[in-house]
N, C-alpha and C positions, 0 to 999 in steps of 0.2 A: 144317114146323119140326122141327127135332130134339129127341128128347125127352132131358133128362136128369134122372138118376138118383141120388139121395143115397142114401150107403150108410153108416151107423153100426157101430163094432165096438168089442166092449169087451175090455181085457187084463186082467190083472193082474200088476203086479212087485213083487218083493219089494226093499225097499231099505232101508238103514241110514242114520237119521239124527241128528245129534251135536249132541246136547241136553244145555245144561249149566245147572243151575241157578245164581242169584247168588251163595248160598253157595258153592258149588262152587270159581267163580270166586274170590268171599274167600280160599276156605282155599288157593287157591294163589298168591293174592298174599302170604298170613301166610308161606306156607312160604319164600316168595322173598326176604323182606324181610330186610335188615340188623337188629341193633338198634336204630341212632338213627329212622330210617323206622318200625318198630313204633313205637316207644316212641310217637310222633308221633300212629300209626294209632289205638293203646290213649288217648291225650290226647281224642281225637276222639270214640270210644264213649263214652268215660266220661263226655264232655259231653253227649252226642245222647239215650244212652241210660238213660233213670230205673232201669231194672233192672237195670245192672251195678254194681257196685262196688267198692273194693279191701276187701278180706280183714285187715284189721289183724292180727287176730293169727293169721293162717294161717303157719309156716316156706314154703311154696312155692306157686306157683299151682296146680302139680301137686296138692298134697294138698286144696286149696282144692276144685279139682276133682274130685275123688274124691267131698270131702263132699256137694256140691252135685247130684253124680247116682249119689247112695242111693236112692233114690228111682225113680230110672227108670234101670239100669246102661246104659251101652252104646246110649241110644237112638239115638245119631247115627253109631254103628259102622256101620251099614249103607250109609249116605251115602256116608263115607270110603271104603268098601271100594268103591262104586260109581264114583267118581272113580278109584283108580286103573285098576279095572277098564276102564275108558275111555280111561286114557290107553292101556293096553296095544293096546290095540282098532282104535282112532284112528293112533295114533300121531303122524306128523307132523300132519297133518290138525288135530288138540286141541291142538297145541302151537301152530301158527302160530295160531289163532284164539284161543288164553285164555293165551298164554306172556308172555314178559317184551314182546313188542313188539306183541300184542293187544291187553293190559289199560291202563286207562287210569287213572292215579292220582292222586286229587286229594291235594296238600300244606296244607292250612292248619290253623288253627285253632295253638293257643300252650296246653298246661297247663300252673301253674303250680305242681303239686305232686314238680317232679323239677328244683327251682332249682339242686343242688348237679350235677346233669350238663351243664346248661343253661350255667352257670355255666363250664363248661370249653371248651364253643361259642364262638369267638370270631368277634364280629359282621363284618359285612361291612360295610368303610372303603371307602372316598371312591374314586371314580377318578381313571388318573393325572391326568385335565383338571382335576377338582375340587382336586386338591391341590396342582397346580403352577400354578393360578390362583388359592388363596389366598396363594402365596405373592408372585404376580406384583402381586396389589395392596400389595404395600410397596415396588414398583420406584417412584422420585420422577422421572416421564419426565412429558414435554406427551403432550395426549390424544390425538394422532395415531400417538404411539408407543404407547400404553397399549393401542390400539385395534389396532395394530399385534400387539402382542406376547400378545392374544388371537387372532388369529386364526391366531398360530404355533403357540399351544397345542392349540389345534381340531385340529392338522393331524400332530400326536406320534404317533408310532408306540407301539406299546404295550410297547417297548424304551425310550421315552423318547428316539429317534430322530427327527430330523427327516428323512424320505425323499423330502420334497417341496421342488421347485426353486422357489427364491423367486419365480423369473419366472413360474411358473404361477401363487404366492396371490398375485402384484401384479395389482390391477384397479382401478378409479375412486375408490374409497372409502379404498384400501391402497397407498400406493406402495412402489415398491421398494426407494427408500431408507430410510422409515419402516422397513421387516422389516429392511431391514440394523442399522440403528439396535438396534431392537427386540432382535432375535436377539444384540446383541452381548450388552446386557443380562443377559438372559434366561441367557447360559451362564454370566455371573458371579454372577448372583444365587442362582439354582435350587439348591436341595441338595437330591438329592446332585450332587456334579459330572458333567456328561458329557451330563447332558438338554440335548437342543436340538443336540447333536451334528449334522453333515450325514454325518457318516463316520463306520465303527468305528476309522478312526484317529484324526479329529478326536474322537472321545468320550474314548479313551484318553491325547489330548494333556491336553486337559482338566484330565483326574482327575491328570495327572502334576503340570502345573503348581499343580493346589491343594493338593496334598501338598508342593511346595516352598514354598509359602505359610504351610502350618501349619506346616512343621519345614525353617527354612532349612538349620537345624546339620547335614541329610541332602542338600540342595543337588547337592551332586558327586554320589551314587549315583544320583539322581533324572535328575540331568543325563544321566548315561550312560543312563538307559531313556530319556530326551526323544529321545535322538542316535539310537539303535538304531530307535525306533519312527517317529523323520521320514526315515529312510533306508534301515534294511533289516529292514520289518515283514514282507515277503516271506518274506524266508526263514528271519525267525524262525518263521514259522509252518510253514513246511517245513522247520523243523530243518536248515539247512543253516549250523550254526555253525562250521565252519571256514572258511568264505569270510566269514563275519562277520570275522571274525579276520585273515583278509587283507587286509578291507578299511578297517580301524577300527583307533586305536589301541588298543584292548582286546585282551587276550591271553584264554583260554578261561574262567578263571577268573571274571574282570569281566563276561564274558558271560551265566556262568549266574548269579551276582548278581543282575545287571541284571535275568535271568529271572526267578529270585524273587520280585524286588521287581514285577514284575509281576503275580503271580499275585494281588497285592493291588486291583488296579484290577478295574471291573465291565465288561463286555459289552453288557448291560443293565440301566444304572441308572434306569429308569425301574418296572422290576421290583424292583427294589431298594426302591423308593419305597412300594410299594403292591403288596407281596408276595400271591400267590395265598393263599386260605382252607383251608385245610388243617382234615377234621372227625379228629375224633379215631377212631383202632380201637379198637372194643370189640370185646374179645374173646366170643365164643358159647359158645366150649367151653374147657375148662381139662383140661391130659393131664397126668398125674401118674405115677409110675413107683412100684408096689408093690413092695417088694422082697421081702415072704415069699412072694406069688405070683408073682415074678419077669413082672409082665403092666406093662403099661401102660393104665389105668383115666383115663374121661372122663365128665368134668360136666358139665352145662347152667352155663353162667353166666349165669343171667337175673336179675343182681341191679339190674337199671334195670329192668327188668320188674315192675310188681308184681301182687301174688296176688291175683287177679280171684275173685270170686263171683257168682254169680244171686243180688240182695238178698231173702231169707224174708220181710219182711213185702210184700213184692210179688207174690210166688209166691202167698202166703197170700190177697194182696184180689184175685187174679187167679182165684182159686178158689171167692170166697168169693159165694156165689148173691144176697148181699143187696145187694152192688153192680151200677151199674145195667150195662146192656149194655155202650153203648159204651163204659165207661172198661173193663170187664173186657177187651174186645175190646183195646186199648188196650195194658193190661196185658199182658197174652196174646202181642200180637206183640213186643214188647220183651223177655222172660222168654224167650221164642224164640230172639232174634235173642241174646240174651247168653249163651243156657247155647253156640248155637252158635259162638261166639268165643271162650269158653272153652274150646271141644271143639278147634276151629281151634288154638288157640296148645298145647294139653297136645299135637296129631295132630304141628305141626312139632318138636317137643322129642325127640319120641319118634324120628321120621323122621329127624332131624339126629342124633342117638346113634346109631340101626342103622348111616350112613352113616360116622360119624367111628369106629365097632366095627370095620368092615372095612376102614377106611385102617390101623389100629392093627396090626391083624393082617398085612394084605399088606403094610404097608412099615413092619415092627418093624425090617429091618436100619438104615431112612434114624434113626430113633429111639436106637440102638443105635451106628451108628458116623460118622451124620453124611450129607452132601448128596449124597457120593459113591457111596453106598449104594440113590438113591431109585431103586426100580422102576420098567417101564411100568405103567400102572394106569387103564385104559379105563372111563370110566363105563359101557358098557353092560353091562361084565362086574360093577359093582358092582349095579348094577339086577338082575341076572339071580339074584345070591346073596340080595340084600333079595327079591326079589318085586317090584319094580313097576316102572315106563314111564322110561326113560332120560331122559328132559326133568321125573321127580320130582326127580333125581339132580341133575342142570342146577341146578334152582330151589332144592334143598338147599344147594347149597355158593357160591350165587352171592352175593359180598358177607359170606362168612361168614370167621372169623377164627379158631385157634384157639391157645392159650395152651398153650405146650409145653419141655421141659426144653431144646428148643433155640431157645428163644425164640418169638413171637408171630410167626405164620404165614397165611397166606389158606388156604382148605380147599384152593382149587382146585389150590395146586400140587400136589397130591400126586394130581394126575388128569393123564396124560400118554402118549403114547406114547414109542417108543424102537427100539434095536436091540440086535441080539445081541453078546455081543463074542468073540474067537477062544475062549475056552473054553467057548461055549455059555452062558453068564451072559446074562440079561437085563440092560438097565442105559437107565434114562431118557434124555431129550432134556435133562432138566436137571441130570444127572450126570454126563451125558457135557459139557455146557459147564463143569460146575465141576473136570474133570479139563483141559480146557481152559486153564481160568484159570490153573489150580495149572502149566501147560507156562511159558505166559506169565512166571508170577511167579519161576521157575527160571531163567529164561534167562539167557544174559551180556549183559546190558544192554548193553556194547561192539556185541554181533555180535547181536542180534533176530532169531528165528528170521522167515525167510519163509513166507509162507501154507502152501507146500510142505511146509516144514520143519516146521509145525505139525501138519501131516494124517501126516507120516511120523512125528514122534513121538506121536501119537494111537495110531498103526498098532504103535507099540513098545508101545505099553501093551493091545492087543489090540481097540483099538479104529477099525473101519475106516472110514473117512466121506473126502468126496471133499475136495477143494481146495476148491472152492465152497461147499460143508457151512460149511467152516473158515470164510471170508470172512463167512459168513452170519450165525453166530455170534458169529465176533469183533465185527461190525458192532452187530450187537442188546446186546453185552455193553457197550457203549461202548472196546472196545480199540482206539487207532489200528492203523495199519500198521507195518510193521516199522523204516519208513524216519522217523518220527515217532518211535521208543519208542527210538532209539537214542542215546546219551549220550556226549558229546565227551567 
């Protein structure tokens, strides 16, 4: 028999492993958050947690904070410092495990002590089914119709479009004649007009006819868009108005009327109905322009934020040896967990100014003389002059807004690449489409420059980019093509 032989060996390697504590995590969720999302987060501690409180008579949280670690300066500076140091380290590695698409964030809970922001929240209404089936219960039809004309509603496009062929919702329960029935209903009843549409031309017939309904005395204008839109909605939309002209008693004039009066009708009235939720922008920061130091100077706007403290007589019975164990124990992690979300919220304020200090400085000319002016400006190169990991930078300006002599801004535009232009001028990707726009808005409307004729007048202002650059742009900007912008 053969013998065999076990043989054991020991290595040792050295390896680095990416350990992040929960706090950790916190403070780069705080750093990441919007205001309404904080405001939300701070609703929830302030419920969970007996040891935090708001600061009544503190002017900021900042100063709140200050007071509240006299006592111990700087204990949680080390931590911070530790976290960026990590991400520096790590790098991608810390970002894809604790970044914006790691963490996971729960939303609930409701306080009630910030009613007058809340208050500007507007709640979220009925869907279009919900609304166009309270309306359908005032239709006076038999119940095969009624029954009918639910299951058209079921079937709306979120245009308030019907994109479904009757003969597919006819089955045993539904006939077809019932939806025809139903559907006739349903387009006279419904407001706005145009829901229940099968076509964006039948929606647009629609809204024409009940605009002749409310205002006959406008009849004939109405009637010339009824004529245009049941015979030549083609080439209205390819602007192809002199063959309108040739082939309609309308001469150019009636035509672009007619257009006009179009521009009144909806696309999607179903959206119209039951418009998207829109939160509001709070601004983060606020830019003001000094003028004896000729600087431009920035503030925290954290006034929905309010000024948090570690509560003293908790600190005090958390210390105090005659209380029994476990409540101190109790006390203890809560005192904890509060001065560190105090440290959290003063660590983002501080890191959001370093970042918005070096926007102010590198792109004084966009402050100074406007959009055409904006730099490239790479976050990494902002990371590199603050000191920390390019994904702080990321989570700093993501969702953040700020408040400036040229109006109320996201941070993040002012983070971009770009190109050079013939004199060696840096100049953005978003300065170079606002020198773009301004080609556009010059042109002779008669004669529209072509895509070509875009990239060669680009090329006169020293700015070189290719034909397709141009398309790409124009396309993102919402510009049509040349052949669309031009005007009979």
């Amino acid at each position: 028999m053969m013998e065999q032989r076990l043989t054991h060996t020991t290595s040792q390697q050295t390896q680095q492993n990416l350990r992040t504590s929960p706090r950790m995590i916190q403070s780069m969720e705080i750093l990441q958050m919007p205001l309404p999302a904080l405001q939300e987060r701070i609703d929830q501690e302030l419920e969970s947690n007996i040891a935090l409180e708001i600061d009544e008579g503190a002017e900021s949280a900042e100063t709140a904070a200050d007071e509240q670690h006299a006592d111990a300066p700087g204990e949680n500076a080390e931590e911070f410092a530790r976290l960026d140091s990590m991400e520096r380290d790590f790098g991608e590695d810390y970002d894809n495990t604790y970044g914006s698409r790691g963490l996971r964030r729960e939303r609930s809970g409701d306080g009630d002590w910030r009613q007058d922001f809340m208050a500007n929240l507007r709640a979220r209404g009925d869907s279009l089914q919900d609304e166009v089936l309270h309306q359908w219960t005032f239709a006076e039809v038999e119940s095969d119709i009624a029954k009918a004309g639910q299951v058209l509603i079921e079937s709306l496009s979120p245009d308030g479009l019907l994109e479904v062929p009757l003969e597919e919702l006819a089955d045993t329960s539904v006939s077809h004649d019932a939806l025809e029935q139903a559907l006739a209903t349903l387009q006279t009843l419904v407001e706005p007009s145009g829901i229940g549409a099968r076509s964006l031309q039948e929606c647009l017939l629609l809204q024409v006819r009940a605009q002749i309904e409310q205002a006959p005395e406008d009849a004939a204008a109405w009637g010339a868009v009824q004529a245009l839109i049941e015979d030549h909605l083609d080439d209205l939309v390819q602007n192809r108005l002199p063959d309108i002209v040739k082939a309609t008693p309308y001469d150019m004039a009636q035509v672009r009327d007619a257009m006009r009066l179009m521009h009144r009708l909806s696309l999607a009235p179903g959206k119209d109905l039951t418009p998207d939720d829109v939160l509001p922008v709070i601004p983060d920061v606020l830019v003001e322009y000094d003028d004896v130091s000729d600087t431009y100077v920035a503030t925290l706007l954290d006034g929905p934020i309010p000024p948090l403290r570690v509560s003293p007589r908790y600190v005090e019975m958390a210390r105090d040896k005659a209380v029994d164990t476990r409540t101190r124990q109790f006390l203890e992690r809560n005192v904890d967990n509060a001065r560190w979300l105090v440290d959290a919220l003063q660590q983002r304020g501080a890191t959001l100014l370093k970042v918005v200090d070096v926007v102010l400085d590198k792109q004084r000319p966009f402050f100074d003389e406007g959009p055409r002016s904006l730099k490239p400006l790479p976050m990494t190169a902002v990371a590199d002059i603050i000191g920390v990991h390019v994904a702080t930078i990321s989570r700093t300006v993501a969702d953040k807004w700020m408040q400036t002599p040229r109006g109320i801004l996201p941070l993040r535009r002012f983070f971009s690449g770009g190109t050079a232009t013939s004199s060696g001028e840096q100049m953005s990707w978003d300065a170079v489409r606002e020198v773009l726009r301004e080609v556009v808005e010059q042109e002779d409307c008669r004669k529209p420059h072509s895509d070509e004729a875009l990239a060669a007048a680009l090329r006169e202002r020293g700015i070189d980019i290719a034909r397709r650059t141009v398309v790409k742009y124009r396309q993102k900007m919402g510009i049509p093509p040349a052949r669309l912008r031009r005007e009979h």
